[in-house]
C-alpha positions in Angstrom: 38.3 -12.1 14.8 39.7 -14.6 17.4 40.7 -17.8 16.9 37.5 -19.5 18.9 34.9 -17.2 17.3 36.5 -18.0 13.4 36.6 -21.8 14.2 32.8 -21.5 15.3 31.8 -19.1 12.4 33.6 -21.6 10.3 31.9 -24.7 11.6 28.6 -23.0 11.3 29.1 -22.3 7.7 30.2 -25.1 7.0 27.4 -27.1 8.3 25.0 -24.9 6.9 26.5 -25.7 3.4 27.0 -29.2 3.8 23.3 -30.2 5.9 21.3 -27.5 5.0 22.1 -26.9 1.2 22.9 -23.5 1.8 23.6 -21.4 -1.4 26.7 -19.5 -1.8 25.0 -16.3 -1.5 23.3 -17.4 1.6 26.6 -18.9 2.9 27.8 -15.0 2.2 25.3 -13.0 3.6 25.4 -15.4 7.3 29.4 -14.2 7.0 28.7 -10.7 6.3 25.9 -10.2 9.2 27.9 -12.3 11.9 31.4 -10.9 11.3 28.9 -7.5 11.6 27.7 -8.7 14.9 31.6 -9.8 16.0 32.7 -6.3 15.5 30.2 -4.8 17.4 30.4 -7.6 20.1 34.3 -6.7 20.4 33.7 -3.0 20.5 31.5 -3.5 23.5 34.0 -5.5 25.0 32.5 -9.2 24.3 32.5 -11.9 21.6 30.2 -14.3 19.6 31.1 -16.9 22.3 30.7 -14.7 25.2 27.4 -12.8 24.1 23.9 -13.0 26.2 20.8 -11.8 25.7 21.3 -8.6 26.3 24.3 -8.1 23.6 22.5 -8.9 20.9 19.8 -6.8 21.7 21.7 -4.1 21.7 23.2 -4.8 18.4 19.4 -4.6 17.2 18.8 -1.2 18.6 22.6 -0.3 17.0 21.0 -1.3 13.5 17.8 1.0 14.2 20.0 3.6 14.6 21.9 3.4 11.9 18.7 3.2 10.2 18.4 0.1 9.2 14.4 -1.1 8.0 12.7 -3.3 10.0 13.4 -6.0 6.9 16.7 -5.9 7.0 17.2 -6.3 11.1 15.1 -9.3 11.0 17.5 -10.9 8.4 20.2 -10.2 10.8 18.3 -11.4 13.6 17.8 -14.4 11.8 21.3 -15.0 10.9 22.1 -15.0 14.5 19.2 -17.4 15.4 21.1 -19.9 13.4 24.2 -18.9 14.5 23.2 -19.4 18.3 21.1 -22.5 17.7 23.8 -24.3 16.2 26.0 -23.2 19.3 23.8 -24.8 21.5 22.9 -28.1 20.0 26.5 -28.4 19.2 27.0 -28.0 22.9 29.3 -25.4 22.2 27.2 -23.2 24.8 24.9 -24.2 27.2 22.1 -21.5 26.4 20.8 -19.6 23.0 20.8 -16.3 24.0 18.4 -15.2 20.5 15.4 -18.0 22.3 13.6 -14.6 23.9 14.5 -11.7 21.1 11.7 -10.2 19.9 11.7 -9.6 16.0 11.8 -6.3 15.0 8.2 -4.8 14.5 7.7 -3.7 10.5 5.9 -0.5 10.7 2.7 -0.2 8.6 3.2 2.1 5.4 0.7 4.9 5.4 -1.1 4.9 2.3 -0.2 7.2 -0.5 -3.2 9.8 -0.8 -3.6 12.8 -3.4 -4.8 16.4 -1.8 -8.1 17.5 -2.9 -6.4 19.9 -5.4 -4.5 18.0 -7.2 -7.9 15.5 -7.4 -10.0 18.4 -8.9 -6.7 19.0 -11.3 -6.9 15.4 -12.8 -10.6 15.5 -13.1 -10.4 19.4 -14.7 -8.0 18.0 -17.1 -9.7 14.9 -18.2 -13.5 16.8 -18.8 -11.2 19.5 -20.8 -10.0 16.7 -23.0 -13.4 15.0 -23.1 -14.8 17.9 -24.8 -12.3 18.1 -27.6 -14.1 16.9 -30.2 -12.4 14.8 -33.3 -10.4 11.7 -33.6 -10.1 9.5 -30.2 -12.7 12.0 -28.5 -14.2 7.8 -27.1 -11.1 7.5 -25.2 -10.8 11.0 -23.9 -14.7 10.1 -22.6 -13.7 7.5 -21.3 -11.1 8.6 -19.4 -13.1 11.3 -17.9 -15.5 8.5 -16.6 -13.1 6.3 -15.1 -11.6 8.7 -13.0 -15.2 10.5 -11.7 -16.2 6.5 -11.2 -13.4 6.1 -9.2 -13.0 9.4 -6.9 -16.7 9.6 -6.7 -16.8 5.7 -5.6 -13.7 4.3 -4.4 -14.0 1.2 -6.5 -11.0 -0.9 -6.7 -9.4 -0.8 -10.3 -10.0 -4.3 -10.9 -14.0 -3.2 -10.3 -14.1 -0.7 -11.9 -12.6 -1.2 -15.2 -14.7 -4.8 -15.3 -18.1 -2.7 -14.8 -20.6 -4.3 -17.2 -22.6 -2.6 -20.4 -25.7 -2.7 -17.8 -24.2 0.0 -15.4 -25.5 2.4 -18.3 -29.3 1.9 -18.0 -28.4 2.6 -13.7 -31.1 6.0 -13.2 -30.5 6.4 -9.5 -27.6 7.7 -7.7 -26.8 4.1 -6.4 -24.8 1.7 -8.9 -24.8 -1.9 -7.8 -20.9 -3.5 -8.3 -19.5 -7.0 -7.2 -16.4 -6.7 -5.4 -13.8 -9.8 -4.0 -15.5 -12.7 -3.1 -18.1 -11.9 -5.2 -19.8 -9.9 -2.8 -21.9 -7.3 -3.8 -22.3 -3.5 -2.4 -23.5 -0.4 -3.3 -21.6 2.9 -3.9 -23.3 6.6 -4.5 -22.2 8.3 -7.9 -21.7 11.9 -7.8 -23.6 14.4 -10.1 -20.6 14.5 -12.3 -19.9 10.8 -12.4 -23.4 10.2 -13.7 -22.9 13.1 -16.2 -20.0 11.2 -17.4 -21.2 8.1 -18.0 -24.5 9.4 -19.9 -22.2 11.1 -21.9 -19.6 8.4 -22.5 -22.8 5.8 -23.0 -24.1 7.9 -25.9 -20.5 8.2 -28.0 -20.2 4.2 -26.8 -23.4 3.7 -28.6 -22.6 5.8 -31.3 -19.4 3.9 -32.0 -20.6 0.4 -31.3 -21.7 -2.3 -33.9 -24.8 -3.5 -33.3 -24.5 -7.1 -34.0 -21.5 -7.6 -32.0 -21.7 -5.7 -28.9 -19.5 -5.9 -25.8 -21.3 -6.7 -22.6 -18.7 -4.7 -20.8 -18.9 -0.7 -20.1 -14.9 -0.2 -20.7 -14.5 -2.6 -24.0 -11.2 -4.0 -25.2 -9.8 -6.3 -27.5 -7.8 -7.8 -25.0 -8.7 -11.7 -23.7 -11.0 -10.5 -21.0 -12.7 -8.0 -23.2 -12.6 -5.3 -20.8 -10.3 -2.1 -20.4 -7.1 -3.9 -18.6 -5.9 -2.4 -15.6 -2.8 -1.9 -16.5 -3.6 0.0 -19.5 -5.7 2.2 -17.2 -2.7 3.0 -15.0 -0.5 3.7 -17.7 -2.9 6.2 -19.1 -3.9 8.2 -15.6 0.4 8.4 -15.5 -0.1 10.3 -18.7 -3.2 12.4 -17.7 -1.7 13.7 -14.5 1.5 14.4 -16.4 -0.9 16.8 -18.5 -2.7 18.1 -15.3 1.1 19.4 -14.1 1.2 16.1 -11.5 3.8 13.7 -10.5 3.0 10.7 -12.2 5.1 9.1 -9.3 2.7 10.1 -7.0 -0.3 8.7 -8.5 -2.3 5.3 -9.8 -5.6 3.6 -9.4 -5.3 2.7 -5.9 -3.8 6.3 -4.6 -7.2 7.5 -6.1 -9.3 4.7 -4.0 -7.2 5.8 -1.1 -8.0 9.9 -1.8 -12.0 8.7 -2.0 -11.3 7.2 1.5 -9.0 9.9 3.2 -11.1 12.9 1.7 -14.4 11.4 3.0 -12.7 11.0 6.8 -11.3 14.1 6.9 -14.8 16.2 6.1 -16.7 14.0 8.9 -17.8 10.4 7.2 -17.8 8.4 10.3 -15.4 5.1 9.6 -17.8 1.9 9.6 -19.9 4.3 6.3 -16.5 4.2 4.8 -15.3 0.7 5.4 -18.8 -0.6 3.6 -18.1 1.7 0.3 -14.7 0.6 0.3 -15.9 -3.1 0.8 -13.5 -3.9 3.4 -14.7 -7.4 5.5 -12.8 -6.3 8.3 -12.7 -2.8 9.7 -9.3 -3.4 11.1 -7.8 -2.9 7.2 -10.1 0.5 7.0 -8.5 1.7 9.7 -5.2 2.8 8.2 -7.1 5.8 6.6 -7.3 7.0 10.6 -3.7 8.7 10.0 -5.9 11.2 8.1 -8.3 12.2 11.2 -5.6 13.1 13.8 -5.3 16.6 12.5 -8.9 16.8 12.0 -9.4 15.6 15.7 -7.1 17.7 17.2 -8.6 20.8 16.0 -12.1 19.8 17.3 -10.9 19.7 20.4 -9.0 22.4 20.8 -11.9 24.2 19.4 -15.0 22.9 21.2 -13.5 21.5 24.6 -14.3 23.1 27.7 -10.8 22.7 28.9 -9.6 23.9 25.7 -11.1 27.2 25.7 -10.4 27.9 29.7 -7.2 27.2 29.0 -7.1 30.2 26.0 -8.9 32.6 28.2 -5.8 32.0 30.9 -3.1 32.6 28.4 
C-alpha cells in the first residue's frame, strides 16, 4: 500500500477507535475490507485516494462475482462509506464518491416446500403409527392429527398446537382459529383431518381426568399447558426420519408452506390462499407465486392461440 493511502487508512482507524469506540474486531474487519478494496483499486490502476464513483462500483460487481452474498457486500460497502466520509469531512478530498452507491439488493429466499409425495409419506407414516395399539398409542394420535391439521389447514405452528379442547365438539368442515393480532379466520379440514381428531378426541377422553381437565386440544405439562412448539418440531424431525425423509428438509412451517404451494399449483386462485394462510397483506402471499411459473407456462403453451399455430408450423 502507498505511503498516502496507509497514512489515511491509519488516520481513519484511528479516529474510528478513538471517537467512535470502535471495537477491535470492528477496527479489524474496516482494515481487512479496505486493504481488500486498495488491492483491487491498484490492480485497476487507481488508489483509495484516487477512486470515483465508478471504482468502487466496480469493486461491488467484483465481489458478486466472486460470489459474495448480498450481506456480506453491504458490509464492505459500508466500510467504505466510512472510509470516504471521513475523507471528505477531513478535507482530505473534496467529494465522497460512496454518496450515490446503491446497496446491494438481498434477494428474497424462496420458501422451502415439501413435494406432494413426500407429504402423503409423513402423513402414511403417522396414521400407520396411530393404529399401533399399546403404550403411547395418545401420542402417536396425536401426531397423526397435527400433521392432517396442519397440511389440511396451513395453520401456523404457534396456532395450531395452542388449539383449544372446544375444536373437538367443531361438526362442520369449517374450524374457527385465532391467528396474530388476535384476528380470527376460518380454514376447511379435510375428511382425514376430521377423522383424526374424532379419533384422537375419543383416546383424549379416554385418558383424561375428569376433575382436572385441560382446556387445550394438545395438553402439556409445560407452563402454557399446551403441546410446545418446539417439542412438535422435534418430533415431525423424527417422524419424517421414519417416513425415509430428510429431517433437514422439513419443520412446521415447510409444512404451512407445502399447504400454500400445493393449493397454487392445482389452480387456488392467490387472494383464497392469502385469507387461509391469514396474511394482512397480499404482498407476503405472494412469495408462493415462484410455484405457478411452471404451472403458467404450460397453460399457455397449451391453450394459446399463438402457441398452437406456432406447433402446427414446426
Amino acid at each position: 500500500m502507498s505511503k498516502m493511502d496507509s497514512a489515511r487508512l491509519e488516520s481513519f482507524l484511528e479516529m474510528m477507535s478513538a471517537e467512535r469506540g470502535a471495537a477491535d474486531n470492528t477496527l479489524q474487519s474496516y482494515e481487512r475490507d479496505l486493504s481488500d478494496l486498495w488491492q483491487f483499486l491498484i490492480d485497476n490502476g487507481t488508489s483509495l485516494m484516487q477512486a470515483q464513483q465508478s471504482d468502487l462500483s466496480g469493486y461491488l460487481s467484483h465481489l458478486a462475482t466472486l460470489g459474495f452474498a448480498a450481506s456480506s457486500q453491504a458490509r464492505h460497502l459500508s466500510s467504505m462509506r466510512q472510509f470516504y466520509k471521513f475523507l471528505y469531512a477531513e478535507g482530505l478530498r473534496d467529494d465522497d464518491p460512496t454518496s450515490i452507491l446503491d446497496a446491494p439488493k438481498k434477494t428474497t429466499p424462496l420458501p422451502k416446500i415439501m413435494s406432494v409425495a413426500d407429504v402423503n409419506r409423513l402423513l402414511q407414516q403417522a396414521s400407520a403409527e396411530a393404529e399401533q395399539e399399546g403404550p403411547g398409542q395418545l401420542s402417536r394420535l396425536r401426531m397423526r392429527v397435527l400433521l392432517e391439521l396442519l397440511y389440511a389447514t396451513g395453520m401456523r405452528v404457534s396456532e395450531l398446537v395452542s388449539l383449544p379442547l372446544t375444536a373437538l365438539a367443531q361438526k362442520e368442515r369449517f374450524l374457527s382459529i385465532r391467528g396474530k393480532g388476535n384476528k380470527e379466520r376460518l380454514v376447511l379440514l379435510s375428511r382425514t383431518a376430521m377423522d383424526a381428531m374424532s379419533a384422537y378426541g375419543s383416546a383424549l377422553k379416554a385418558n383424561s381426568d375428569p376433575k382436572n381437565e385441560n382446556p387445550w386440544l394438545f395438553p402439556s405439562y409445560g407452563k402454557s399447558g399446551h403441546l410446545p412448539r418446539q417439542v412438535f418440531a422435534r418430533d415431525l424431525k423424527d417422524i419424517a426420519i421414519r417416513a425415509g425423509i430428510n429431517p433437514s428438509a422439513i419443520s412446521p412451517h415447510v409444512m404451512r408452506h407445502a399447504f400454500a404451494s400445493h393449493l397454487l399449483q392445482n389452480g387456488a386462485d392467490l387472494r383464497a390462499v392469502q385469507e387461509l394462510l391469514g396474511h394482512s397483506d397480499i404482498a407476503t402471499t405472494q412469495i408462493y407465486t415462484h410455484v405457478l411459473e411452471e404451472r403458467l407456462q404450460e397453460l399457455v403453451q397449451t391453450h394459446h392461440p399463438l402457441a398452437k399455430q406456432g406447433k402446427k408450423h414446426d
